[in-house]
C-alpha angles and dihedrals in degrees: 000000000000118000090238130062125189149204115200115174122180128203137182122240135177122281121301115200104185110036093166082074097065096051125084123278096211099047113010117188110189146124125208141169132180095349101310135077140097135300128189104231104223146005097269112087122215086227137326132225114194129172121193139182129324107024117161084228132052110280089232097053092043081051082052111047086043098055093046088060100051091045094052093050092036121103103233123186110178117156084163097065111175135131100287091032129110130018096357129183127195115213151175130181134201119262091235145025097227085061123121089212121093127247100221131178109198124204101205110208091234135019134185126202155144151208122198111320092334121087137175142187115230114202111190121183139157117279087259100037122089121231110285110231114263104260115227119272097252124219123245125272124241117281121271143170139225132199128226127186137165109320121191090314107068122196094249092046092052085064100042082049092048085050087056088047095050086049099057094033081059092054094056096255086130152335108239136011126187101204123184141204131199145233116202123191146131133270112197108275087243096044117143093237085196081070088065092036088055108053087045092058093040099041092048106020093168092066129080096259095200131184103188115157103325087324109123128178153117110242115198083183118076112200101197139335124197130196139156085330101308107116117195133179134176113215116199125181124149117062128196123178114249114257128247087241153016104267089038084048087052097044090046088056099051090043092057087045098059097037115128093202097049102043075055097054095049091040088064094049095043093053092045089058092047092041082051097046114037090082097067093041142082092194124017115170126182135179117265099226130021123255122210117264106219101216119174083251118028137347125244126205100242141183133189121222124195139178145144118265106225095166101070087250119166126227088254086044089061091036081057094056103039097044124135096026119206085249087066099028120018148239122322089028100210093044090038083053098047086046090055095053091052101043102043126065098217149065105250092208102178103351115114086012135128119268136162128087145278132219125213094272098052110259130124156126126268135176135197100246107240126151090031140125133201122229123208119246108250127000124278112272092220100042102027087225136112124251121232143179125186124193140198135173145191134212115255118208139143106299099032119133127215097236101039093052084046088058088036083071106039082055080053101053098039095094092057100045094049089046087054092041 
């Protein structure tokens, strides 16, 4: 029997049309898409689970294993009953075993969501406890800005990295590689973080715009969704830079369609998800080609994959089998990741890691986080301000040049620096 027991109770309420407004400033956790999604109302969790480093088991399983006890033992009353409803956990998970940074799944004491035209209010306390009141929706805080600039990987040192990678790809050490590169700065130590939230949500309302523990970011890849059996992912590899106009932004998209060296790239990371999934499934059924994902700022080759779970498997138990990806890793995934830790300079954390949230059955949605930056939890004592450190990668394959996967990145950061500036 798990050490914690829970009471989770779900209403419905009327609409609520900005749910950004009722989550904390310091510290939102949300996740939002196209207008709808889940917020944890207040600072307080209902109850924490963090893993940190040097676990015999994979940090995802131990999540796993963990969540499954306290939902069998939890008391859960949800009339509502649709995706978001019921005992929820946010959660986000480190990139790579060998990573300093925690995997957590948080329980906040009270969420707010909605789906369509329907929301609900979702109280959660300990078995002992009474409900805690509902705090205020609080308004926004003034605008502000923050600065980033080169972090430990410096422009000139990623391709020199991405020249290292091309040389062992060439000698047959692997296929693919995705390798990052980093951006650190300062917000002001008081700043309103559903500001940032906000213009992320609102500027790129298709991704998975996501606030988990200090981890901020809008996702345009989904790593896995599970509900009521269905399982569902969106693989994306190949990237190409929007054009200035229409007939530039045309001529982009047919270039990255015929690439040989993209439709390699995403072949790699498509194979490595059905490969991934089939096991736990009784049908998985993929496109046989990619088609071109429009973003504000770039288009991905993409492809949807779809099957029927049919092994009682949850959705972080998914998340545990098909992370790292080959669209955030490589190929093959245990040589790609050696090869990581020894090219970059730095300790990805979060980044390329899965986030999103799980219910009480199981189910749940869950990105890869891209485009994304991690705060610091409090702000410095010397400075007043807050740390933080942003992060974007390419795909390195035969065929890859140096530059264009440079610029590949700086494509890739641009919606969170404009969002902080």
């Amino acid at each position: 029997m798990s050490s914690i027991r829970l009471v989770a109770q779900t209403r419905e309420i009327p609409p609520v049309d900005d749910l950004l407004a009722h989550t904390s400033a310091a510290r939102p956790m949300a996740w939002l898409r196209r207008g709808d999604g889940i917020v944890a109302v207040g600072d307080a969790p209902a109850a924490v689970i963090r893993i940190s480093a040097g676990q015999s088991r994979k940090r995802s399983d131990l999540l796993a294993d963990a969540w499954r006890e306290i939902a069998s033992d939890a008391d859960i009353d949800d009339p509502v009953g649709l995706a978001g409803t019921g005992l929820v956990a946010f959660g986000a998970l480190i990139f790579d075993e060998h990573s300093q940074a925690d995997s957590v799944l948080e329980v906040p004491r009270t969420l707010i969501g909605r789906r369509g035209d329907r929301s609900w209010i979702t109280r959660i306390r300990a078995v002992d406890e009474d409900f805690a009141d509902v705090p205020p929706s609080v308004p926004y805080g003034p605008h502000w800005a923050g600065r980033v600039g080169p972090g430990a990987q410096p422009p000139q040192g990623y391709q020199q990295s991405v020249r290292t990678a091309l040389d062992e790809i060439e000698r047959g050490d692997y296929g693919k590689i995705v390798l990052a590169r980093d951006l650190t700065g300062t917000v002001p130590g008081d700043a309103d973080l559903r500001r940032l939230v906000r213009a992320l949500a609102s500027g790129y309302p298709d991704t998975w715009t996501f606030a988990v523990d200090g981890l901020i970011g809008a996702s345009p890849e989904t790593l896995v969704t599970a509900h009521e059996r269905t399982v569902t992912a969106r693989v994306l590899a190949g990237t190409a830079a929007r054009g200035a106009d229409p007939a530039e932004d045309a001529a982009a998209s047919q270039a990255l369609a015929r690439s040989a060296k993209d439709r390699a790239e995403h072949a790699y990371a498509v194979q490595s998800v059905l490969d991934t999934l089939r096991p736990h499934t009784r049908s998985l059924n993929a496109d046989e080609n990619p088609f071109t994902l429009e973003l504000p700022n770039l288009f991905h080759l993409a492809t949807d994959v779809e099957g029927v779970l049919d092994d009682g498997a949850s959705s972080l138990d998914l998340v545990g089998a098909l992370h790292p990806t080959a669209a955030v890793a490589g190929t093959p995934t245990d040589v790609a990741l050696a090869a990581i830790r020894r090219i970059e300079p730095f300790d990805r954390g979060r980044y390329a890691g899965p986030v999103g949230w799980i219910d009480g059955n199981g189910d749940g949605e869950w990105a890869i986080a891209l485009r994304c930056a991690q705060f610091a939890d409090a702000p410095d004592d010397a400075s007043g301000a807050r740390r933080v450190t942003a992060y974007a990668g390419a795909g390195i394959v035969t065929g890859s040049d140096p530059e264009s996967e440079l610029l590949e990145t700086r494509v890739k950061f641009r919606p969170l620096v404009d969002a902080l500036a």
